[in-house]
Z-matrix of the N, CA and C atoms (Angstrom, degrees):
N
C 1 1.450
C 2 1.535 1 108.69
N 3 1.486 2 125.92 1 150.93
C 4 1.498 3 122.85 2 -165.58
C 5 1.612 4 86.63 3 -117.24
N 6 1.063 5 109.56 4 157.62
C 7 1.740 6 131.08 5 171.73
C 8 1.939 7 85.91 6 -69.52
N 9 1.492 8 95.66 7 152.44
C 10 1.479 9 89.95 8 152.87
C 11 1.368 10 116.78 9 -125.50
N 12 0.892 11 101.77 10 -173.71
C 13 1.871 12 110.91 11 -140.42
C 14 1.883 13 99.67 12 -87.02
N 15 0.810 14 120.47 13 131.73
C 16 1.774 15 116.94 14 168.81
C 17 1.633 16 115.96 15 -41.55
N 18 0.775 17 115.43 16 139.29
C 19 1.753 18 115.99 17 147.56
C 20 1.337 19 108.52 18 -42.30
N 21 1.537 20 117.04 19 138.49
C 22 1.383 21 131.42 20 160.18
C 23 1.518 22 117.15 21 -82.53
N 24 1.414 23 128.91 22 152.34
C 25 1.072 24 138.50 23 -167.30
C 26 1.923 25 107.08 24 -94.14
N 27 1.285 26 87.10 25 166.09
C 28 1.711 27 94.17 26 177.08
C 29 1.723 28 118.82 27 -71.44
N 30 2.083 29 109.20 28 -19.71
C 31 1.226 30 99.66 29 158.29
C 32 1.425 31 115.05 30 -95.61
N 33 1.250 32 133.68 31 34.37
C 34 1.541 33 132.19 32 154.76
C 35 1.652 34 122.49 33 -80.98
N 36 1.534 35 106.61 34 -2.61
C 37 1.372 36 112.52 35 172.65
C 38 1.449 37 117.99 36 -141.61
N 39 1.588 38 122.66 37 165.04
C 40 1.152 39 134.31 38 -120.86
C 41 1.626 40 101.44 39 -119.64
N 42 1.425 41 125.33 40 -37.49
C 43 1.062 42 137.34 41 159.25
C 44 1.576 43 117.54 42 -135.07
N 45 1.914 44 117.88 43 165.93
C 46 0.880 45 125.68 44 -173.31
C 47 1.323 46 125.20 45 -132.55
N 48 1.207 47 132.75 46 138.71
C 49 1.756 48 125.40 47 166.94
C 50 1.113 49 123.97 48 -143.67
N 51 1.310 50 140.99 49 145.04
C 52 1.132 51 135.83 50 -115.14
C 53 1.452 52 86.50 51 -139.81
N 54 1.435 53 115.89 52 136.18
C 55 1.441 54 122.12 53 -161.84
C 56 1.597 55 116.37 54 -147.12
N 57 1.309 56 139.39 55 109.54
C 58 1.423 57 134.12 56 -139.27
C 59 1.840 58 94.12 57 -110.38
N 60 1.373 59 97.55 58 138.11
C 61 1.711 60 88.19 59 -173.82
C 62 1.754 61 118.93 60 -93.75
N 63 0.799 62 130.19 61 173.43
C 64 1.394 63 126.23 62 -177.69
C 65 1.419 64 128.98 63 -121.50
N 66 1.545 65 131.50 64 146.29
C 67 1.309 66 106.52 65 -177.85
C 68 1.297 67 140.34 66 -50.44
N 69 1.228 68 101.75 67 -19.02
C 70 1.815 69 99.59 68 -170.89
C 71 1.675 70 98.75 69 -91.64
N 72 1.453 71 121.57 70 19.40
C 73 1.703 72 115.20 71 -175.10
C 74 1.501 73 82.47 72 -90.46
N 75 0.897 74 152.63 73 1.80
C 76 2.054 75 139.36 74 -161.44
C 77 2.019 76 88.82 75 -111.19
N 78 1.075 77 87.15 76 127.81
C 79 1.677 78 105.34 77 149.92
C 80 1.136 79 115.47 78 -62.77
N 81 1.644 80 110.06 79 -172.84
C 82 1.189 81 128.42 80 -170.60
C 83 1.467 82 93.28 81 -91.65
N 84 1.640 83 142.35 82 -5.31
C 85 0.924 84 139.06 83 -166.87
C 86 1.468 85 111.63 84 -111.76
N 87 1.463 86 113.99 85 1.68
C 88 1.375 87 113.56 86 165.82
C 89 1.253 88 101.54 87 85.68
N 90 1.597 89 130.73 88 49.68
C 91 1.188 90 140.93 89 170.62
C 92 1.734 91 111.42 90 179.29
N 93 1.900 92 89.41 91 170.30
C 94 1.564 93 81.60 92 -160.44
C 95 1.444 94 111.00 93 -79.52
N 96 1.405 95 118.83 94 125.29
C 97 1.351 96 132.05 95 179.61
C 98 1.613 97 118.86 96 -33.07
N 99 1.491 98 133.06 97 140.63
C 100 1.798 99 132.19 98 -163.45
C 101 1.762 100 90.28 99 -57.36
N 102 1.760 101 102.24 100 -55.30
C 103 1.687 102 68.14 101 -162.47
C 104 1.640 103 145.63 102 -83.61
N 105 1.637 104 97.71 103 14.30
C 106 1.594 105 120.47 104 -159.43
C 107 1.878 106 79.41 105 -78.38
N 108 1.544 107 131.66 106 -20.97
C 109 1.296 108 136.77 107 -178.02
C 110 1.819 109 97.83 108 -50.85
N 111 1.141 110 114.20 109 -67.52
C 112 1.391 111 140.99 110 -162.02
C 113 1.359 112 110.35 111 -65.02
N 114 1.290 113 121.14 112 -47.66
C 115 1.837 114 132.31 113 153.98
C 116 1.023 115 106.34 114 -36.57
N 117 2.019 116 127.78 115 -55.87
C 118 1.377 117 107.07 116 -163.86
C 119 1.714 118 111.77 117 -93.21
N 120 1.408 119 101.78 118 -12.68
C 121 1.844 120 96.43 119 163.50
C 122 1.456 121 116.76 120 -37.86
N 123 1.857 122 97.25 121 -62.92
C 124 1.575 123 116.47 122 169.01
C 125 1.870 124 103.30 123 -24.57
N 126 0.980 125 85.26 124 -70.55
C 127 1.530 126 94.29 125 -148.83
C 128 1.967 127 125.88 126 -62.23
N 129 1.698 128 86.09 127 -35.21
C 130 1.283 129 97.81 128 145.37
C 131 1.276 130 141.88 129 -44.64
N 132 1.112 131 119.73 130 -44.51
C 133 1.561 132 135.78 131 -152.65
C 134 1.783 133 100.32 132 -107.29
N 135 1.522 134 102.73 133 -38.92
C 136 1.478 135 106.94 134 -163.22
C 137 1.874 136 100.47 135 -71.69
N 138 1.488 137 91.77 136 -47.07
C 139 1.634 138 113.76 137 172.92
C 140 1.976 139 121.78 138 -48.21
N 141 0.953 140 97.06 139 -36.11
C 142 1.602 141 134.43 140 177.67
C 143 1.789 142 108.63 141 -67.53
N 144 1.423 143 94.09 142 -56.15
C 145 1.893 144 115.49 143 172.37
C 146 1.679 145 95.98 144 -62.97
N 147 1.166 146 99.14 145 -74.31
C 148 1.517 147 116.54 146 -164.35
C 149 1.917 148 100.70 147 -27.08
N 150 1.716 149 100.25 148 -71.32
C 151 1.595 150 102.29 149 165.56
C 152 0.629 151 158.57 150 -26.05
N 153 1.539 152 111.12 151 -27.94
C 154 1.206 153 130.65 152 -167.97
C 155 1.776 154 105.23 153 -120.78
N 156 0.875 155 108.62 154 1.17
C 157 1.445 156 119.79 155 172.80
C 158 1.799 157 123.10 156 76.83
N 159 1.702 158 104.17 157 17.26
C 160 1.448 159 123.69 158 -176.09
C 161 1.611 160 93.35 159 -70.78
N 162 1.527 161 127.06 160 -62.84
C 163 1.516 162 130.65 161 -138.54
C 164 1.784 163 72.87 162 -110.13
N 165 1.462 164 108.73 163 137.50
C 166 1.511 165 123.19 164 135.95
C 167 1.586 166 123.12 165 -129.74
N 168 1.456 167 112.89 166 111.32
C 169 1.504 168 134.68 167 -124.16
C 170 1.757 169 65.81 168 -84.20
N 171 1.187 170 136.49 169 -50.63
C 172 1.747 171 120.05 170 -140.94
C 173 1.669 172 120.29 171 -87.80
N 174 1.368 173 93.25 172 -28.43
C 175 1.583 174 113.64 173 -160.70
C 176 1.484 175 100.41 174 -147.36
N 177 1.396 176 115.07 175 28.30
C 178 1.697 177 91.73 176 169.97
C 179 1.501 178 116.10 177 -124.90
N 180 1.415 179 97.99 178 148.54
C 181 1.958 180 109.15 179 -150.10
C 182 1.693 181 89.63 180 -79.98
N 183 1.301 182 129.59 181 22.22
C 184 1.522 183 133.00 182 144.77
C 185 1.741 184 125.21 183 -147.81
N 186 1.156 185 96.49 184 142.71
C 187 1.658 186 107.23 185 -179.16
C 188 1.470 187 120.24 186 -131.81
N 189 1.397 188 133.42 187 164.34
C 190 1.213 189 118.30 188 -173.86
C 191 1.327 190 119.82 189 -118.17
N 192 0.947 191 152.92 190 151.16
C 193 1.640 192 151.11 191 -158.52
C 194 1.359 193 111.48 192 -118.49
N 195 0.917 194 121.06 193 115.47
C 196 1.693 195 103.49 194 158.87
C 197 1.655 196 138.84 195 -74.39
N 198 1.246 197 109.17 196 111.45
C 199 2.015 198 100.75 197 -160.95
C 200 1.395 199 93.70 198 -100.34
N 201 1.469 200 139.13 199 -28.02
C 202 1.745 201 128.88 200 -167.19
C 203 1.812 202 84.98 201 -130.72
N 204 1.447 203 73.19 202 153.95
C 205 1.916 204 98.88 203 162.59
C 206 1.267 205 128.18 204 -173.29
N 207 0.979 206 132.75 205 174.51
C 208 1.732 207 130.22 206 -163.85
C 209 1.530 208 106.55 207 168.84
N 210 1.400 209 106.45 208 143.26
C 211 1.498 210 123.22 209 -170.72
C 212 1.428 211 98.24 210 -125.90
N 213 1.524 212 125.70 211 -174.02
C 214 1.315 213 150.90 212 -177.73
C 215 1.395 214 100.86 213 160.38
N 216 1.991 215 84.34 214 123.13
C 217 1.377 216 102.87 215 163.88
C 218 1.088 217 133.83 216 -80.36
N 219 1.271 218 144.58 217 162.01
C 220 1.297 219 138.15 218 169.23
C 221 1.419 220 103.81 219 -138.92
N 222 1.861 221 121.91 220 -60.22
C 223 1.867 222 101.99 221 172.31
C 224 1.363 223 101.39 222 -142.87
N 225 1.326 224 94.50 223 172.11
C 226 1.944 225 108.00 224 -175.38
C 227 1.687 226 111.52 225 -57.31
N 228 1.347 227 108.23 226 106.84
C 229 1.509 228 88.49 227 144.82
C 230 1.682 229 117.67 228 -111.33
N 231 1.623 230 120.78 229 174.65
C 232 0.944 231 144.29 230 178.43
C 233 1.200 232 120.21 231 -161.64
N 234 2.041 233 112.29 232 173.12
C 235 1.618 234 115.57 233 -168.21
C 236 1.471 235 90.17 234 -61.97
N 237 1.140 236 121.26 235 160.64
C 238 1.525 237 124.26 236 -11.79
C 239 1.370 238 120.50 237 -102.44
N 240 1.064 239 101.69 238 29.75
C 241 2.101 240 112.02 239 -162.48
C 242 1.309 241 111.56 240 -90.58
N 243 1.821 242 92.99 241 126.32
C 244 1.560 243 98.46 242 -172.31
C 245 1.453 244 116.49 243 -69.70
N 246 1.643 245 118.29 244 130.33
C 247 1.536 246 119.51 245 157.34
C 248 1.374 247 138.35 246 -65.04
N 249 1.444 248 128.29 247 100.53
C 250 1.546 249 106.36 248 167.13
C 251 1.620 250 120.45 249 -98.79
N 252 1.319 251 108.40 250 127.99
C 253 1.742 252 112.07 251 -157.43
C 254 1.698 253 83.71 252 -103.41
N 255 1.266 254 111.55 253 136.21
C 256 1.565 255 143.87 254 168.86
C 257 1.000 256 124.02 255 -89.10
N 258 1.167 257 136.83 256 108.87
C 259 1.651 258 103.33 257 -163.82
C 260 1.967 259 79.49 258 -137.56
N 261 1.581 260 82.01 259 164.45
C 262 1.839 261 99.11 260 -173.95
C 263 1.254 262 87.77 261 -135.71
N 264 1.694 263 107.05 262 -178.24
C 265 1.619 264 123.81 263 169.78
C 266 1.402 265 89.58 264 -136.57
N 267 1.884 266 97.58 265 128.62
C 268 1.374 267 109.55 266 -173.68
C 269 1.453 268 98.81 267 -104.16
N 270 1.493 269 138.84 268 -20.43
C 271 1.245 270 139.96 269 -156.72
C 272 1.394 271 99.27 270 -154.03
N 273 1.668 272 148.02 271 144.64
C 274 0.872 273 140.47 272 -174.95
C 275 2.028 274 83.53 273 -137.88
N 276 1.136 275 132.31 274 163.55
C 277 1.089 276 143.27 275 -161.57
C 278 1.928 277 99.54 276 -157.53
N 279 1.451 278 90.85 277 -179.53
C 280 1.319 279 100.79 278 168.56
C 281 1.546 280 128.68 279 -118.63
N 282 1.580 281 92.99 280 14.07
C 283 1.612 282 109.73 281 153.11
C 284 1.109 283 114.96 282 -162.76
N 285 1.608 284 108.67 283 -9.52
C 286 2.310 285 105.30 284 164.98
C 287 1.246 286 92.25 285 -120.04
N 288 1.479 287 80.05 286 173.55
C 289 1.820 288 106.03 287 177.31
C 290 1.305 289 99.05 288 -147.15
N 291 1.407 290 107.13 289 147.91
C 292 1.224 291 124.22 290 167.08
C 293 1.851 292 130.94 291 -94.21
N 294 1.448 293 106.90 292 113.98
C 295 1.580 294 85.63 293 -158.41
C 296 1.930 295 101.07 294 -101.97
N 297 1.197 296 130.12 295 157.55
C 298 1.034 297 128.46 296 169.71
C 299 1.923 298 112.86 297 -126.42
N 300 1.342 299 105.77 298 114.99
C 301 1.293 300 107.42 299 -166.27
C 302 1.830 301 105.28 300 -118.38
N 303 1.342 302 108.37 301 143.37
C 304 1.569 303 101.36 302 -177.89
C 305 1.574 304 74.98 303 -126.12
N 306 1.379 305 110.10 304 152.89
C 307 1.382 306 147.57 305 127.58
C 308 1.309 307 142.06 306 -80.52
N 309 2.088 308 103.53 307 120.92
C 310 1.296 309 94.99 308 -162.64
C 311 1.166 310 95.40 309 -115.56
N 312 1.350 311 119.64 310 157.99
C 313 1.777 312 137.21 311 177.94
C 314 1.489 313 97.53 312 -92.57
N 315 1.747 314 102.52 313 119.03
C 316 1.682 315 115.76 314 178.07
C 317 1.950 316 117.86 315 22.39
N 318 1.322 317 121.03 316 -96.43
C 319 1.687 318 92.21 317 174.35
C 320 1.088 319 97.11 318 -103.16
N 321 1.406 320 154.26 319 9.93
C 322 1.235 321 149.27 320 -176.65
C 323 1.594 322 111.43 321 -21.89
N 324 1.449 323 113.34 322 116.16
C 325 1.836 324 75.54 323 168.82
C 326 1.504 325 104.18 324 -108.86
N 327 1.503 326 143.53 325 4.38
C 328 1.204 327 105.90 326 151.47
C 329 1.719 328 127.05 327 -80.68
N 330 1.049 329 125.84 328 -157.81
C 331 1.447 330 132.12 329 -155.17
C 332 1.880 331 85.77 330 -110.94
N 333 1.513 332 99.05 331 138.90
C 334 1.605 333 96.12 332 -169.50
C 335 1.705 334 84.16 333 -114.37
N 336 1.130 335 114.07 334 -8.47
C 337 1.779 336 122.65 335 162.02
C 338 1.696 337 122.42 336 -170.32
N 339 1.073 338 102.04 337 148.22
C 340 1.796 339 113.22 338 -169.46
C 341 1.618 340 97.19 339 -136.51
N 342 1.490 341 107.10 340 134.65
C 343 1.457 342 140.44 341 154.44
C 344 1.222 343 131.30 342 -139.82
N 345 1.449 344 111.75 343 -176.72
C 346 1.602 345 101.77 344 -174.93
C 347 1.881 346 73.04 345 -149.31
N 348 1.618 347 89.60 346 166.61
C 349 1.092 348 103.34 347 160.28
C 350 1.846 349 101.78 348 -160.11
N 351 1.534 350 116.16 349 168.94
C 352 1.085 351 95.53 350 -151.33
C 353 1.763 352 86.50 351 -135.54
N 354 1.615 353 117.68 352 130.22
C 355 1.644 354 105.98 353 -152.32
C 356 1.800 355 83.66 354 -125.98
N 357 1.724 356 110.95 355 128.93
C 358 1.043 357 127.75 356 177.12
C 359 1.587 358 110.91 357 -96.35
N 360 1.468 359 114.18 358 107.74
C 361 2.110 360 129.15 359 167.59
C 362 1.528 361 79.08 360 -52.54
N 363 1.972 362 76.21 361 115.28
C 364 1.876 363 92.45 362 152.73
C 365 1.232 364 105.25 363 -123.33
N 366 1.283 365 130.81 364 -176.29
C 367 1.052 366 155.66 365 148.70
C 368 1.614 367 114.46 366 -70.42
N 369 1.069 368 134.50 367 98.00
C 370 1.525 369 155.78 368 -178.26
C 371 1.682 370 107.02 369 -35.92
N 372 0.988 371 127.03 370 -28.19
C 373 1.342 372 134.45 371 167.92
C 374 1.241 373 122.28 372 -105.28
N 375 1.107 374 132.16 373 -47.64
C 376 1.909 375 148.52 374 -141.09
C 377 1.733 376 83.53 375 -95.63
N 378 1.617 377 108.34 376 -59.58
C 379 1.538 378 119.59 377 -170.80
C 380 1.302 379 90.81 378 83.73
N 381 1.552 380 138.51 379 34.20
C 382 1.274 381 137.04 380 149.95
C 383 1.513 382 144.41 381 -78.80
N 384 1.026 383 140.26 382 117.06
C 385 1.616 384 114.12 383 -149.97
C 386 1.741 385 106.73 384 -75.00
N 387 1.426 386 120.01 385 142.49
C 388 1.611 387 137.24 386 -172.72
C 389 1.490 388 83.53 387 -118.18
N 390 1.824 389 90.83 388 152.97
C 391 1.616 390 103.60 389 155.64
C 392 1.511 391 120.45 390 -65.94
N 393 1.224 392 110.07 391 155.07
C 394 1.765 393 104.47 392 158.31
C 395 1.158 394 118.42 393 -64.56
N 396 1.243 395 126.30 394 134.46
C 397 1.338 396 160.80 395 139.63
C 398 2.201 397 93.78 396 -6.48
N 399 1.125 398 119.57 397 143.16
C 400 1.457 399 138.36 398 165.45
C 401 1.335 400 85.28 399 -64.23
N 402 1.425 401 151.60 400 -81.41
C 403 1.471 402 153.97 401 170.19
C 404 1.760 403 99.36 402 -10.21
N 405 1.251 404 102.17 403 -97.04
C 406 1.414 405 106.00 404 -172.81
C 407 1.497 406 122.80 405 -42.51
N 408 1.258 407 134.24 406 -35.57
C 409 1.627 408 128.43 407 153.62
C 410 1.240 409 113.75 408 -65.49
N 411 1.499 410 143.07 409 -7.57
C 412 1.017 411 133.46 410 141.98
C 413 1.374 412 129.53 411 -45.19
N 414 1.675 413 120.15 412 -57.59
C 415 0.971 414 134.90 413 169.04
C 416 1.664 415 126.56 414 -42.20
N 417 1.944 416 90.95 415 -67.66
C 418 1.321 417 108.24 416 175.55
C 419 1.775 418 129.65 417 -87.62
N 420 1.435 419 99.35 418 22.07
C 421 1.643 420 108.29 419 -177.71
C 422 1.974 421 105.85 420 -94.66
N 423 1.202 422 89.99 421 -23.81
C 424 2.124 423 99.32 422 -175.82
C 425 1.221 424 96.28 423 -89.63
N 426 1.496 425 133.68 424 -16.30
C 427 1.382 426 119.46 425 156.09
C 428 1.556 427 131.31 426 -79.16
N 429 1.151 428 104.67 427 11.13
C 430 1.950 429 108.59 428 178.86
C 431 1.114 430 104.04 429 -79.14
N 432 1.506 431 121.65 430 161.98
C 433 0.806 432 134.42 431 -160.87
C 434 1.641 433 104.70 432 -154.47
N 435 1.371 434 114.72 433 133.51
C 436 1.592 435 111.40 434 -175.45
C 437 1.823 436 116.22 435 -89.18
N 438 1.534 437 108.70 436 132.29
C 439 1.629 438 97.96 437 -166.38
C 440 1.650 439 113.84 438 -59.85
């Protein structure tokens, strides 16, 4: 059996965005359901792209996919408690990246859950993977992080 690993803190990551949860994220168990976890990775990160002018969701001749992912729990959240998702870059590539995002419960500062998921630059048509853009390693190079 392996120990498991601590929660990471709010200074273990590089940027932040702030994400409000909704009623229908709670189970039948009176908490927020595994995969409403995985939505706000999404949303973090995509939101984060979007901002910064890496991802253009309507008209842009590249988009990114998600092919790996993985969560770990650590504590309950539920409505109505605000999320702030952290996210780092654990791996930078020459057409994926690896993102690592913790979720925090209202000021929580450890991580009430951490995942990564890992988003492959395609080509918007072909669905072939392209390098990043000089732009986009701009963006996503101050988010690395050393193992």
């Amino acid at each position: 059996m392996t120990e498991r690993n601590l929660p990471g803190t709010r200074s273990d990551y590089k940027v932040f965005r702030t994400i409000g949860t909704r009623w229908s994220d709670n189970d039948t168990y009176g908490h927020m359901n595994n995969v409403v976890h995985y939505s706000l990775f999404d949303t973090a990160v995509n939101g984060f792209l979007i901002q910064n002018g890496v991802l253009e969701i309507k008209r842009g001749s590249e988009i990114f996919v998600v092919v790996e992912t993985g969560c770990r729990y650590h504590a309950e959240m539920t409505f109505p408690d605000v999320v702030t998702a952290g996210i780092r870059v654990a791996k930078l590539g020459n057409s994926s990246v690896r993102y690592e995002i913790g979720l925090f419960r209202n000021e929580d500062e450890t991580a009430a859950a951490e995942g990564f998921f890992v988003h492959v630059n395609v080509d918007r048509l072909a669905r072939r993977p392209v390098h990043f853009s000089n732009a986009a390693r701009r963006v996503l190079e101050p988010l690395l992080v050393q193992p």
